[in-house]
N, C-alpha and C positions, 0 to 999 in steps of 0.2 A: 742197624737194628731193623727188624721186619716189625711192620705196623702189625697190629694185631686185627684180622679179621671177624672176630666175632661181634655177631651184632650186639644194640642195645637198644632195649624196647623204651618206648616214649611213655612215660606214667602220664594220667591224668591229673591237673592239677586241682581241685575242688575248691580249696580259698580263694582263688585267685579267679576262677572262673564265678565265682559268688560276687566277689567285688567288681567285674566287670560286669554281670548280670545287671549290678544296680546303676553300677555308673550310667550304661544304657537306659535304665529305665528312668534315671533322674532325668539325662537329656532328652528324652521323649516326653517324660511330664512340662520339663521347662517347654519345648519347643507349645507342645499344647497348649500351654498358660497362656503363651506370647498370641498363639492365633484368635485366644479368645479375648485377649485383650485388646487386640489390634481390632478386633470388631466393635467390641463394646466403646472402648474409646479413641473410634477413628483415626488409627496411627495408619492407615492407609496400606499401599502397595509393599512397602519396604518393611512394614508390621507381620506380614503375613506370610513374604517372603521367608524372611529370618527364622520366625516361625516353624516355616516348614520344613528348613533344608535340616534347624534341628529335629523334629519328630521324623522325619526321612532318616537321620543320622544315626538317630537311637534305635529306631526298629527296623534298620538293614544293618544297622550293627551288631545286634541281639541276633538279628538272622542268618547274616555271615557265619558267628562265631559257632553257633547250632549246626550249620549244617557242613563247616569244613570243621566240626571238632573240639571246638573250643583250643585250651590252653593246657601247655603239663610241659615238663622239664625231660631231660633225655641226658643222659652220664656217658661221657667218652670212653670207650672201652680202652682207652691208652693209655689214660692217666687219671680218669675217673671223675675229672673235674664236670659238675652240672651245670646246665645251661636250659635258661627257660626258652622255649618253641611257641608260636602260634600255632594256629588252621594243622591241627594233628592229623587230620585224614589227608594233606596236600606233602606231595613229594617237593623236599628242601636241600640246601646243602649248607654247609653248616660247618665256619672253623671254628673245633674247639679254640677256648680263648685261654687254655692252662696251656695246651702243648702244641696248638697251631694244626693239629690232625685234619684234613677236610675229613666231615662225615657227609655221609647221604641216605635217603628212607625220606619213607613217612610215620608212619606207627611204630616202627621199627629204623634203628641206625645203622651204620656200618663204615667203615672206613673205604673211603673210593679207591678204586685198584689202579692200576698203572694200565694208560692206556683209554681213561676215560674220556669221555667225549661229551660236554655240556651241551644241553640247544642252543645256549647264549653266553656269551659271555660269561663267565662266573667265581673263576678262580684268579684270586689277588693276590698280587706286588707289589709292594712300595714303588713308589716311582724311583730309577735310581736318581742322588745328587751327580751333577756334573756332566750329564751324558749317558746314552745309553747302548750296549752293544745286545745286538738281538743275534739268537742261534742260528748257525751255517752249516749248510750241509756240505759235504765233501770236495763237491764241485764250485763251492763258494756263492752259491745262491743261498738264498734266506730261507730255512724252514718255515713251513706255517704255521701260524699262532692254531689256526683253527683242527689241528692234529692230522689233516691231509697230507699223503706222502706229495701231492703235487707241491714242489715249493713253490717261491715267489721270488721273481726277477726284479719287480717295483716295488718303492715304496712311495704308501701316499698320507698326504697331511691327514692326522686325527685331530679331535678337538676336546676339550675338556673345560667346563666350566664350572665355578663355585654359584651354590643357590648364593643370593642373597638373603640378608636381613632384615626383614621390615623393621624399619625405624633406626637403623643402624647405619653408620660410614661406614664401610670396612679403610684399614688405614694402606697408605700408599702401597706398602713392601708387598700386600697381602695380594699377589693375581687373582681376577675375576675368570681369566679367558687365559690357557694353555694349550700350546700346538706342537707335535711332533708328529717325525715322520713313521709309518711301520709299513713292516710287509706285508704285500697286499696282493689281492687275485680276484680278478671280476668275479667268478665263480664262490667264491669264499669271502664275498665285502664286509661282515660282521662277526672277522673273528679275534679282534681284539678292541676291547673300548679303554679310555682313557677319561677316568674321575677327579676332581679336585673337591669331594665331599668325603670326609672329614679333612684328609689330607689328597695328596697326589697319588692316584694307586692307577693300576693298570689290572684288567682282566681277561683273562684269555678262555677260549672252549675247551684248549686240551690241557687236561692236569697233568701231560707228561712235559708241555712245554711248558707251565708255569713252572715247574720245576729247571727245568734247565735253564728258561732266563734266569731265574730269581738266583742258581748257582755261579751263572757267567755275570753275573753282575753284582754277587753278593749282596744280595739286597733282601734275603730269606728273613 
C-alpha cells in the first residue's frame, strides 16, 4: 500500500493554549509570592532561589510557547487519527500513534518519503528480544544506519541508559545500563543511538534503514 502524501495542516489549539497560559501565570505568581516572602521573612538564599527559578519558569514558559506557536493537534493523513503537537512553528517528526506513519512539517504535516535522511537520530525500533541482526550489503559489510552508501566494516559498543526515579528502587530484572554493538564509521559516529526510556528502542537518521532493520528483525 503507498502512504499517502498529502499534507495536513497543524490546527491551533485555543483551550489548551488558554490552560497553559494560566498554568504559566500561576507558576510565575507562586514563584513571586515565594521571593517576597523569603524577604519579608528571612528564609534566606534557598527562599529566593526557589523563587526565582519558578518566576523564570512561568515567564520563559509563556515566552517559549508565544514565540514557537504555541499548542494545536495535526490528523494523520493515513488514518486520520489526531495527535496533539507543541512549538507549531518548529519542524518535528512525529509517529502517528493509530497506524505508526512517520509524519514530518511544521505548520503543515506530511508523511516522510523513502530516502529520508534525519539530522539525528530519530526514527524508532523496538529493540529486538534475543539478539539482533543489522542490514548487509551485498559484499557482507554492514549498511549504514546513518543512510550513507559508505558502509561500515566495524562495529562499536553503544550504550543506553534508563533515567532514574527519584525516591524509587527500580527492582533487580529491571536494567539501568544496556550495551550493544553497531555499525559504525568515524565519519558517521551519530547514526544510531540506543534508549532504555520508556522501553528498549533504537533510533536511526535513515528512514530507509529503519525500515529494513525493523523488517530483518521483525520487530515493526
Amino acid at each position: 500500500m503507498t502512504t499517502p502524501s498529502t499534507p495536513s495542516n497543524v490546527r491551533f489549539d485555543p483551550e489548551k493554549a488558554k490552560k497553559m497560559t494560566v498554568y504559566f501565570a500561576v507558576v510565575s505568581a507562586l514563584g513571586a509570592a515565594v521571593i517576597v516572602l523569603s524577604a519579608v521573612l528571612g528564609w534566606g538564599f534557598m527562599g529566593f532561589m526557589g523563587g526565582g527559578v519558578l518566576l523564570i519558569g512561568g515567564v520563559g514558559g509563556f515566552a517559549g510557547m508565544k514565540a514557537t506557536g504555541g499548542v494545536g493537534k495535526v490528523t494523520c493523513p493515513n488514518c486520520q487519527t489526531t495527535t496533539e503537537v507543541m512549538q507549531l512553528n518548529v519542524h518535528r517528526y512525529l509517529a502517528c500513534p493509530g497506524c505508526k506513519t512517520w509524519l514530518e512539517g511544521s505548520t503543515s504535516m506530511k508523511p516522510v518519503e523513502a530516502g529520508h535522511i534525519a539530522p539525528k537520530p530519530t526514527f524508532t525500533v523496538p529493540l529486538p528480544e534475543g539478539g539482533v541482526m543489522w542490514p548487509k550489503a551485498a559484499d557482507g559489510s554492514y549498511l549504514n544506519p546513518s543512510g550513507s552508501p559508505r558502509t561500515c566494516t566495524d562495529l562499536m559498543e553503544i550504550e543506553g541508559r534508563r533515567t532514574p526515579v527519584i525516591g524509587m528502587a527500580a527492582p533487580v530484572r529491571i536494567s539501568r545500563v544496556l550495551k550493544l554493538e553497531a555499525p559504525y564509521r568515524k565519519d558517521d559516529p551519530d547514526a544510531v543511538w540506543l534508549s532504555l526510556d520508556p522501553v528498549p528502542t533504537l533510533a536511526f537518521r535513515s528512514f530507509d534503514y529503519a525500515r529494513a532493520f525493523a523488517e530483518l528483525n521483525d520487530a515493526a
